[in-house]
Each structure stands twice: as structure tokens, then as C-alpha cells.
PAMARVO-780308 format. One line per field, with one value per residue: z, y, x of N, C-alpha, C in turn. Coordinates in steps of 0.1 Angstrom, whole numbers, plus 5000, padded with zeros to 4 digits. Atoms other than C-alpha are relative to their C-alpha. Layout:
residues N
nw <- Z;... $
nv <- Y;... $
nu <- X;... $
caw <- Z;... $
cav <- Y;... $
cau <- X;... $
cw <- Z;... $
cv <- Y;... $
cu <- X;... $
END
This chain:
residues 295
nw <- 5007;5012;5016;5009;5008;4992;5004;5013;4996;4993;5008;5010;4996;4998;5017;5007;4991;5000;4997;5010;5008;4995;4999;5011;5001;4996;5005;4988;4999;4989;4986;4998;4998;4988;4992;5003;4992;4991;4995;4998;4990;4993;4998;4992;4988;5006;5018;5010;5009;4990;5002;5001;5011;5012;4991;4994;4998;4991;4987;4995;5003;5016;5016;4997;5005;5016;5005;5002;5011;5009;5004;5002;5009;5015;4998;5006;5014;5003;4999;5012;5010;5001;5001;5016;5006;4995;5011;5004;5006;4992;4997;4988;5004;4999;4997;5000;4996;5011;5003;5010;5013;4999;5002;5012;4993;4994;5009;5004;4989;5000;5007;4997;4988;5002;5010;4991;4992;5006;4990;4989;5007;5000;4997;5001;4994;4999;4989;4998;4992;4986;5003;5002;4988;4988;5007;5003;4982;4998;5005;5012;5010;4991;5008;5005;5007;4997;5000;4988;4991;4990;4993;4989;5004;4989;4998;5016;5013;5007;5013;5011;5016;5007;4996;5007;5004;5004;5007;5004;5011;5003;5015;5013;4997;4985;5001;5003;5014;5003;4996;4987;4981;4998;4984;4989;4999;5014;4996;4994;5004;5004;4992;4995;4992;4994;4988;4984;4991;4991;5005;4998;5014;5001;4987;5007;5012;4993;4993;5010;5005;4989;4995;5011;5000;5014;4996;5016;5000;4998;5003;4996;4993;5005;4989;5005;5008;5012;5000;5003;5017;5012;5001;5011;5014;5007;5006;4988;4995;4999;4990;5000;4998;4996;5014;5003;5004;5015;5009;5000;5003;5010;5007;4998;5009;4994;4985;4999;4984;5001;4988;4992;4995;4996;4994;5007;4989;4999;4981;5001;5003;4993;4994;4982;4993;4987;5004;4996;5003;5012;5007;5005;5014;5006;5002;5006;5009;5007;4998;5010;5017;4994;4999;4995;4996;4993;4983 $
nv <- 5000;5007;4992;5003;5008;5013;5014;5004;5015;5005;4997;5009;5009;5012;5007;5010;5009;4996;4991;4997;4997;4987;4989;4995;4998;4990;4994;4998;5012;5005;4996;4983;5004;5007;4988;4990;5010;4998;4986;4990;5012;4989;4988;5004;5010;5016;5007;5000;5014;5009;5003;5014;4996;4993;4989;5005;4997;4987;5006;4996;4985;5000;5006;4983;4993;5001;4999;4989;4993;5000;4990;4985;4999;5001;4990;4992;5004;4991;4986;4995;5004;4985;4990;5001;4998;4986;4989;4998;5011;5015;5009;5011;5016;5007;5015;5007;5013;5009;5017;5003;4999;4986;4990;4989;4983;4987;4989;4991;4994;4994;4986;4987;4991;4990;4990;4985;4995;5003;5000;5011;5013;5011;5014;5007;5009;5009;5006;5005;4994;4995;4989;4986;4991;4998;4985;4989;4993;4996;4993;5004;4996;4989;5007;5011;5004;5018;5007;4996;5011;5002;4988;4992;4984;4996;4999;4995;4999;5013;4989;5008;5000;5009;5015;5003;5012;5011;5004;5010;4995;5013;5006;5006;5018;5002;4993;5013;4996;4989;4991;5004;5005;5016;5004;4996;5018;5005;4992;5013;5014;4993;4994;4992;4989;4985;4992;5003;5003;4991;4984;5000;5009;5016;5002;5001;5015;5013;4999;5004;5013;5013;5000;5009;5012;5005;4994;4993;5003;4990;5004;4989;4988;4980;4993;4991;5007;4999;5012;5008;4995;5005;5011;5004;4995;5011;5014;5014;5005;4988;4994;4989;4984;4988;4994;4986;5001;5005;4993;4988;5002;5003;5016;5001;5008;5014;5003;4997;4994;5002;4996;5006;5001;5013;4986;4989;4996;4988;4994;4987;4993;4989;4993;5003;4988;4997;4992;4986;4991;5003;5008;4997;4993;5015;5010;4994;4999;5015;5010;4989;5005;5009;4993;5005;4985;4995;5000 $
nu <- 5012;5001;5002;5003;4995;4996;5013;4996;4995;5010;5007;4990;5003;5017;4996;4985;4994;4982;4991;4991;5010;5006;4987;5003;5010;4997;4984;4989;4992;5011;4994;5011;5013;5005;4994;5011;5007;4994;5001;5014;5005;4989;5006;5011;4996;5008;4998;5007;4999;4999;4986;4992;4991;5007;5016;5014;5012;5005;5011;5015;4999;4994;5007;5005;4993;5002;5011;5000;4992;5003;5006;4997;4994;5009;5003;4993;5000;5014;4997;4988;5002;5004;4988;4995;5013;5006;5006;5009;4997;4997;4981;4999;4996;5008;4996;5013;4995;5008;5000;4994;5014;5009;4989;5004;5008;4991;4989;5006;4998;4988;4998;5016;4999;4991;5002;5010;4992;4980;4992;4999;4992;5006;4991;5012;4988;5009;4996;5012;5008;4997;4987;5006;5004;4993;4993;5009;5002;4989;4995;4995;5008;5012;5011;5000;5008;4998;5010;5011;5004;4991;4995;5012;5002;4995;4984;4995;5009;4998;5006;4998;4994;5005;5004;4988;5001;4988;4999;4989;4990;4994;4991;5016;5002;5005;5014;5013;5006;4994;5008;5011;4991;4995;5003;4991;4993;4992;4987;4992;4994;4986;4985;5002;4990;5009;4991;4996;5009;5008;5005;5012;5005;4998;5012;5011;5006;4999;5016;5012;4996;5008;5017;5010;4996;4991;4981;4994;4986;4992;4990;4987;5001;4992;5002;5012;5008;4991;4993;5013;5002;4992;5002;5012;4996;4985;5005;5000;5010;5007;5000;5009;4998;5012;5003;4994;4987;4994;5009;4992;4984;5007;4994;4983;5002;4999;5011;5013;5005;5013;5008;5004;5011;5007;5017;4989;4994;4994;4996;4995;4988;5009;4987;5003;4991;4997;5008;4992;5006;5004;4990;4986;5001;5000;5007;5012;4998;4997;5018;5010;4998;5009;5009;5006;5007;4995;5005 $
caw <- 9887;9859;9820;9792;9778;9810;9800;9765;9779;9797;9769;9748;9768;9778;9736;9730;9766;9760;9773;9741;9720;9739;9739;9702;9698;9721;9701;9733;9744;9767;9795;9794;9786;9820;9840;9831;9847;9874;9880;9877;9902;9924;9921;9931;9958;9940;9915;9883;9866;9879;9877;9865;9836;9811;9817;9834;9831;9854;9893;9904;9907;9871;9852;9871;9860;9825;9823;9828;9808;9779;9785;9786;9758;9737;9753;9737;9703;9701;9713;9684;9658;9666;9666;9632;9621;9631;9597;9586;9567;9582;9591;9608;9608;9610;9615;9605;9615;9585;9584;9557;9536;9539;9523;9490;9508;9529;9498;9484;9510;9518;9482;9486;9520;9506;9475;9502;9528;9510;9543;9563;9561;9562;9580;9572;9587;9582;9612;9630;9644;9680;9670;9660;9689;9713;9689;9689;9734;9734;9712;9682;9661;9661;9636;9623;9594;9607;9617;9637;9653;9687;9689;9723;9711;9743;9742;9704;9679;9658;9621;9593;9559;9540;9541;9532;9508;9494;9467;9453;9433;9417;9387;9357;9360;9398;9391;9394;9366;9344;9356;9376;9415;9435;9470;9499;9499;9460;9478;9503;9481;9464;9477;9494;9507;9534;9562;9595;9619;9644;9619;9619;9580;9584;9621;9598;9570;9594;9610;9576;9565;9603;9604;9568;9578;9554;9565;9536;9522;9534;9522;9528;9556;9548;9571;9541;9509;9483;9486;9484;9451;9434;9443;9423;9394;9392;9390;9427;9451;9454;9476;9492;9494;9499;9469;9473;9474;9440;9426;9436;9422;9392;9368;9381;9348;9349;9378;9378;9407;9415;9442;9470;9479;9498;9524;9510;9540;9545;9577;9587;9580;9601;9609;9650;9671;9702;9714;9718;9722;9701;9680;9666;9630;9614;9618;9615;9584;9575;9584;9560;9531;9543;9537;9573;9597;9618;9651 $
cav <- 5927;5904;5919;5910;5895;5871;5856;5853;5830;5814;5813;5795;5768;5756;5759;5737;5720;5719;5742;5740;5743;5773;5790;5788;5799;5829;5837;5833;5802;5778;5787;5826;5808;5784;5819;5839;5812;5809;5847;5851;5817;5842;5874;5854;5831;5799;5771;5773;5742;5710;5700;5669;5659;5676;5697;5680;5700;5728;5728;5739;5778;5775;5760;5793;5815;5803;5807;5841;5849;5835;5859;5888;5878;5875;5908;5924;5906;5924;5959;5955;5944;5977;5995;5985;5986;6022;6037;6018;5987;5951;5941;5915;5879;5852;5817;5790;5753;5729;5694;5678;5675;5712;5724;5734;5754;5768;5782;5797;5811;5825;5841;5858;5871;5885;5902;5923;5925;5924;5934;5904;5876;5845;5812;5782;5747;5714;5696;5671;5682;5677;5697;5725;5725;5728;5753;5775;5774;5777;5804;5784;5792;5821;5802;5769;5751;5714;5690;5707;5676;5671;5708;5726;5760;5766;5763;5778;5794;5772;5785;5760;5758;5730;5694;5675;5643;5613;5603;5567;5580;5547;5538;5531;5496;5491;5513;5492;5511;5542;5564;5567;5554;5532;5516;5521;5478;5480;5505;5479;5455;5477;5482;5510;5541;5563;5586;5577;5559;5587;5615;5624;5616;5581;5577;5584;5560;5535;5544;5538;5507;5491;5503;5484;5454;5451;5454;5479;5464;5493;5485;5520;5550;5588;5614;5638;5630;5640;5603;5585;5607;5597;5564;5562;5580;5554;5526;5513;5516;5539;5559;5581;5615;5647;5657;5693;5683;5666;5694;5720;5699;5688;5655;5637;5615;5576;5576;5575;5594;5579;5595;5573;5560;5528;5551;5586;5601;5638;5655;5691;5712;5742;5773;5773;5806;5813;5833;5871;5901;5920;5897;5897;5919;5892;5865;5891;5898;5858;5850;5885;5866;5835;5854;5843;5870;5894;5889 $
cau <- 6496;6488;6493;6477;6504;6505;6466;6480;6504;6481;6456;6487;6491;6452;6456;6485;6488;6526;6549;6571;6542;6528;6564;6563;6531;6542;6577;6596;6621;6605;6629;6613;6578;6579;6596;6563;6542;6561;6561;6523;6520;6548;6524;6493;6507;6491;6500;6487;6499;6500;6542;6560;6582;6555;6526;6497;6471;6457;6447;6414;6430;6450;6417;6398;6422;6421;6385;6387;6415;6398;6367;6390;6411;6381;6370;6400;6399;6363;6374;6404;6383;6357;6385;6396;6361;6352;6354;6330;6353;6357;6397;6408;6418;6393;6399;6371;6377;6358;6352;6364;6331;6322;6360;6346;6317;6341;6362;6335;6324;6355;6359;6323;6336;6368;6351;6326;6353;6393;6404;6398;6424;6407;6425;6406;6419;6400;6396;6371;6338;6351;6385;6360;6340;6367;6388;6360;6357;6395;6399;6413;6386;6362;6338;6329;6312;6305;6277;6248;6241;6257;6258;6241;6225;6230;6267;6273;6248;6240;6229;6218;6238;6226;6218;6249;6239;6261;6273;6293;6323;6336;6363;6336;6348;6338;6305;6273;6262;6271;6245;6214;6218;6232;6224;6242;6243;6257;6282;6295;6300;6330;6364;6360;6384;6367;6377;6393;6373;6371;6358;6324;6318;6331;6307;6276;6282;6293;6258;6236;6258;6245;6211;6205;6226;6254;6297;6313;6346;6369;6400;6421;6414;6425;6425;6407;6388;6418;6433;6400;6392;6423;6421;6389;6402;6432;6407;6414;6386;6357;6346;6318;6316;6294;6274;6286;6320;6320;6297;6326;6356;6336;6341;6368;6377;6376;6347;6312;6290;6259;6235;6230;6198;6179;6177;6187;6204;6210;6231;6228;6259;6255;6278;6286;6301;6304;6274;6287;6270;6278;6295;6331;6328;6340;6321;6291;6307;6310;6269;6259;6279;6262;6230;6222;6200;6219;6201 $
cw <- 4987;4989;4996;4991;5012;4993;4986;5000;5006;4991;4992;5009;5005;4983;4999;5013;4998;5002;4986;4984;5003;5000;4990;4989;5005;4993;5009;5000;5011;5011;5004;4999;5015;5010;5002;5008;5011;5008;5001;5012;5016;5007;5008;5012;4997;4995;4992;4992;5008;4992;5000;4989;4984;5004;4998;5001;5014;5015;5000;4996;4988;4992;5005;4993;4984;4992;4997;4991;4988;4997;5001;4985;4988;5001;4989;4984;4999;5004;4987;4990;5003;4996;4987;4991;4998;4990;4988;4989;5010;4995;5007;4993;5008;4998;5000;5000;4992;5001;4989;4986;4999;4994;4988;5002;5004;4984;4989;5005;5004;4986;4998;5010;4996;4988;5013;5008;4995;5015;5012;4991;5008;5004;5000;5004;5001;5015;5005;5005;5015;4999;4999;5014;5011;4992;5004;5018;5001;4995;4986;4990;5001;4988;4995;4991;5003;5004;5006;5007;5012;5007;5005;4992;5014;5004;4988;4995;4988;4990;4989;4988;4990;5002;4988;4994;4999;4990;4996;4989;5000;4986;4990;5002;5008;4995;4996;4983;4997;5002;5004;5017;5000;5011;5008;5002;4985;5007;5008;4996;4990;5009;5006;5006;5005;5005;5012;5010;5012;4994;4999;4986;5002;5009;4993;4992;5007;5007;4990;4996;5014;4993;4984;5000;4993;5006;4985;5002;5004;4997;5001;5009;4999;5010;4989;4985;4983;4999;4995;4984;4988;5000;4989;4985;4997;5001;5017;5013;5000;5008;5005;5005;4998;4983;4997;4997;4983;4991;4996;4992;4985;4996;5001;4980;5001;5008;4988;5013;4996;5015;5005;5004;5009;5013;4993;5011;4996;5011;4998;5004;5005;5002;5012;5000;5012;5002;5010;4998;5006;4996;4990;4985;4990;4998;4995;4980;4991;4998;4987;4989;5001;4996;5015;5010;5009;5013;5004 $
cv <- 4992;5005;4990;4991;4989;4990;4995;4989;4989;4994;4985;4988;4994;5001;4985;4993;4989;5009;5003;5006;5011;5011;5004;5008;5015;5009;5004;4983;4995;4999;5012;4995;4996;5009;5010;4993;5002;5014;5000;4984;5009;5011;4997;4990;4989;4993;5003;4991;4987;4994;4985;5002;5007;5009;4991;5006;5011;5000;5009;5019;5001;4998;5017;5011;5000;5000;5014;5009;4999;5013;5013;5001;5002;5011;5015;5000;5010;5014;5002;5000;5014;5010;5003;5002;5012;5007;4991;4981;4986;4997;4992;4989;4995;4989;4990;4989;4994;4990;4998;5000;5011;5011;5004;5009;5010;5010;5008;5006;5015;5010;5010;5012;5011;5006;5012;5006;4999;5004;4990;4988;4986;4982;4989;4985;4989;4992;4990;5007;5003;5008;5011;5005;5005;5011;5010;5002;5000;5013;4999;5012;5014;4996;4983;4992;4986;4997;5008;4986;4996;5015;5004;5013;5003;5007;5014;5004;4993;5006;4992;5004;4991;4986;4992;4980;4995;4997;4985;5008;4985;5003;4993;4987;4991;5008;4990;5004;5015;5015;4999;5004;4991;4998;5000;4982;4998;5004;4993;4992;5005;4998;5016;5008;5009;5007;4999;4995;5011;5010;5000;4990;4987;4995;5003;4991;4989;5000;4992;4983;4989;4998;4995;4985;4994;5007;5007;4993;5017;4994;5011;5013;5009;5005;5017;4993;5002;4987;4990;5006;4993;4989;4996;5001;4988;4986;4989;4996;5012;5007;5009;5015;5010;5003;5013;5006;5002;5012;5012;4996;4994;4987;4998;4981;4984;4998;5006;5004;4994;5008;4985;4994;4984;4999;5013;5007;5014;5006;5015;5008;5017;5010;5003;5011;5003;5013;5016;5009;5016;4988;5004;5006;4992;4990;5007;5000;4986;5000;5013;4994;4988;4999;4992;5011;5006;5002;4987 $
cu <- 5001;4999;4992;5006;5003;4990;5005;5008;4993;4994;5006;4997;4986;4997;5005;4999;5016;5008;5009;4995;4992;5008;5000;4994;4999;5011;5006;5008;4989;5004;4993;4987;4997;5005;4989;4989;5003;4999;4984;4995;5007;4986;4985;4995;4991;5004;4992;4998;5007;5018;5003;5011;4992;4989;4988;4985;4999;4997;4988;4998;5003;4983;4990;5004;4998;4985;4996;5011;4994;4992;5007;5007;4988;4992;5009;5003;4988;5002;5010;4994;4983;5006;5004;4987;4993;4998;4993;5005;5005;5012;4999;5001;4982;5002;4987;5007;4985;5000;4999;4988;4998;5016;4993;4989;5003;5009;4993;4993;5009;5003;4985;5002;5011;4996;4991;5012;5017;5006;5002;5007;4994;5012;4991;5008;4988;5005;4988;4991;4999;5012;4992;4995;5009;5012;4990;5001;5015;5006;5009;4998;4990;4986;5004;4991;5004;4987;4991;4995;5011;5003;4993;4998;4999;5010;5005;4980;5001;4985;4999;5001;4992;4998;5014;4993;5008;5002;5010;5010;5007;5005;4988;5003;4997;4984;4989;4993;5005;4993;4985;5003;5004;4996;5011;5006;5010;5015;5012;5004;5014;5008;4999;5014;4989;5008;5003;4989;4994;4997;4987;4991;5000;4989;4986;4994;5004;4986;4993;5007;4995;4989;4997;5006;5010;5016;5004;5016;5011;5009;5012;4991;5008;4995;4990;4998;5011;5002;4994;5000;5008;5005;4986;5002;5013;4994;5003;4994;4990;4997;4987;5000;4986;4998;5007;5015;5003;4994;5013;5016;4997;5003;5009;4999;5007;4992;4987;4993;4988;4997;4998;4987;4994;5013;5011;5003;5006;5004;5002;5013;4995;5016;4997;5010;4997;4989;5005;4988;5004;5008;5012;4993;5003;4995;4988;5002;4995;4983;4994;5006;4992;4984;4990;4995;5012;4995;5005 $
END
């Protein structure tokens, strides 16, 4: 008969798709990890995982299998988190997966949720908006603050936060001017540090810099917007960033922020979950600090 702690193993690897990375993930060795497989491939006269010198991926029965493990595992996360909830206080871990522009929302956020709720421990982990969505149907995540665009409400609920603007953060001496705006064409013609070519932020402003006709000098890519920042503040390229960012990390000194404009571009920033009913206590918890409805 299959345990609980078989789909868990299970679970781990269509996670991690590494056996060594699913072992660790389990706190077992990955001799006893690939033994546990093996045994529940044994009990149900099937393969589960397709075999070579690494792990390949799933067969037809394995990806089956792991569909249904998820919905039980996330049957049992929601029975524990009732359980713990029953007199009346919200426990429990909670795990939100952020895209890089939405981390100072997320941390205040976050200390809103732990002043109503102190007993929920909050894991928060920036990541792309395709990392989120597929955290969130694996079980990574059990929430997400990232783009609403691209997401099925179908798939996920899908709950709007705010409208994320732009700002130029430039070294006063690169700054077209000391205050006011700037244009998204002044903005190109800087030195520029953005964010990785495949992150969603960067795939936006490489959008508005086509659709007005103008190449931006990039001259360095980060994987988040610390690097960029303190490249501006040392005078050596500028950079663009989320208005809400800069609002939450305040005057960085040596820069000037202009708002963006000629076009002013806003993207919706949305929180996305997995649609449950009911839903995990926690995340309910997350959308009532949120002030978002409970239906």
C-alpha cells in the first residue's frame, strides 16, 4: 500500500527533478531515496521514472501518479492547517514566490500579516513569474505576488494589487534633469543596468523601448534590482525600476528618480493561488491583510 510519506517522495522529486536534490529535500541519502521509488514501482507493478544516468522525467503511469499525489498532499496540508487553526488562531508556514519588483510590497505585506497572525512563519523567495507559476502547481509555493498578465483565472485566482509604474533612477550626473520626468527615449540614451533578459521586468521594458523605436544602452544585467541601485548611487549607470520599489527603500543619495513618461506604462501586479475550496488558512489569512474579499 502506498504511504503518505511515499507521495512526499514523489512530490520531492516532480519538485526538484533530481534524485539528489529530492533525497535532500527528503532528509534521507539518495541510495534510501532511489530504494523508496523502486519499492512503490515494486508494490504497483509499473515504472514510475523514466531510467538513465540521471532522472529523465516521468512515464505516462509516474506523471499520473504524481498528479494525484499532489492533490492529496495538498489535501493534507489543508486538513493540518484546520487542525491547527481550530481554536480559532492562524499557524502555519506560508511560502509566497515574488518577482523582483513586488519585494518591498511583499515585506510589508508580510509584516501586516505577522502583526494579525504572529503564528504564521512566512517564507518569501523572489523568483521569475514563470518560477511562480509552476511553484505554485507543484507545490513550491502556496501564493504568489507577480504579473497578472499571462495568468489563466482559470488555472489560478487571480486578485489585483496594484498597477506597477516606472521610474529612471540615474547618478545626478547622467540625469537628464534634476527633477520632473524623463522619457523612456532620454532613458535609452543612458548607460543603463537592468534585469536579466529572461525576467518578466526586463521583457516589458524591452517591449516599450521597441514599440517607440529606440535600442536602450544596457551595459550590465542583474539577476535583481539591488546591483542596478548601487550602480546608480556610485555614479555608473542608471537604471529603471518600479515606482513602489523606490518609494519603499526611499532616497537613494547621489541619484535622481524621474517618473517615466512618452508613454507612461503601468503592468498589473496581482496576487495568484491555486483555486481551493476551502482555501488553505493562510493564504486566506494573506488576501484579509491584503484587504482582498473572502469569496
Amino acid at each position: 500500500m502506498i504511504s503518505l510519506k511515499d507521495l512526499e517522495f514523489l512530490s520531492s522529486l516532480a519538485r526538484h527533478g533530481h534524485f539528489a536534490r529530492a533525497a535532500e529535500d527528503c532528509g534521507v541519502s539518495q541510495p534510501a531515496f532511489s530504494m523508496r521509488i523502486r519499492k512503490m514501482e515494486e508494490r504497483l507493478d509499473a515504472a514510475i521514472v523514466k531510467r538513465g544516468n540521471r532522472f529523465l522525467g516521468f512515464t505516462p503511469e509516474g506523471e499520473a501518479l504524481v498528479r494525484h499525489a499532489r492533490k492529496i498532499m495538498d489535501s493534507v496540508k489543508l486538513l493540518e492547517e484546520d487542525f491547527r487553526s481550530a481554536g480559532g488562531e492562524v499557524t502555519g508556514k506560508l511560502a509566497i514566490g515574488v518577482v523582483p519588483t513586488a519585494v518591498g510590497f511583499a515585506a510589508n505585506t508580510v509584516q501586516k500579516l505577522r502583526t494579525a497572525h504572529p503564528g504564521i512563519v512566512v517564507r518569501v523567495q523572489a523568483a521569475s513569474s514563470l518560477a511562480i507559476q509552476q511553484g505554485l502547481e507543484n507545490g513550491v509555493f502556496d501564493a504568489g505576488i507577480t504579473y497578472g498578465e499571462g495568468v489563466s483565472p482559470e488555472m489560478m485566482r487571480v486578485e489585483h494589487l496594484y498597477d506597477e509604474a516606472y521610474l529612471l533612477l540615474s547618478p545626478k550626473e547622467l540625469a537628464p534633469r534634476g527633477s520632473g520626468t524623463a522619457s523612456w527615449e532620454e532613458a535609452a540614451q543612458l548607460p543603463l543596468s537592468l534585469l536579466e533578459p529572461g525576467m518578466q521586468n526586463r521583457r516589458i521594458l524591452d517591449l516599450v523601448f521597441r514599440d517607440i523605436g529606440v535600442v536602450p544602452t544596457v551595459v550590465a544585467e542583474t539577476g535583481e534590482f539591488t546591483s542596478s541601485m548601487l550602480m546608480a548611487a556610485n555614479g555608473m549607470a542608471a537604471t529603471v525600476i518600479p515606482e513602489g520599489l523606490a518609494n519603499s527603500l526611499g532616497k537613494m543619495a547621489g541619484t535622481v528618480a524621474l517618473p517615466l513618461t512618452d508613454p507612461v506604462v503601468q503592468k498589473d501586479v496581482s496576487l495568484i493561488s491555486p483555486h481551493r475550496d476551502p482555501g488553505l488558512s493562510t493564504v486566506e489569512a494573506l488576501r484579509r491583510s491584503l484587504n482582498l474579499n473572502s469569496t
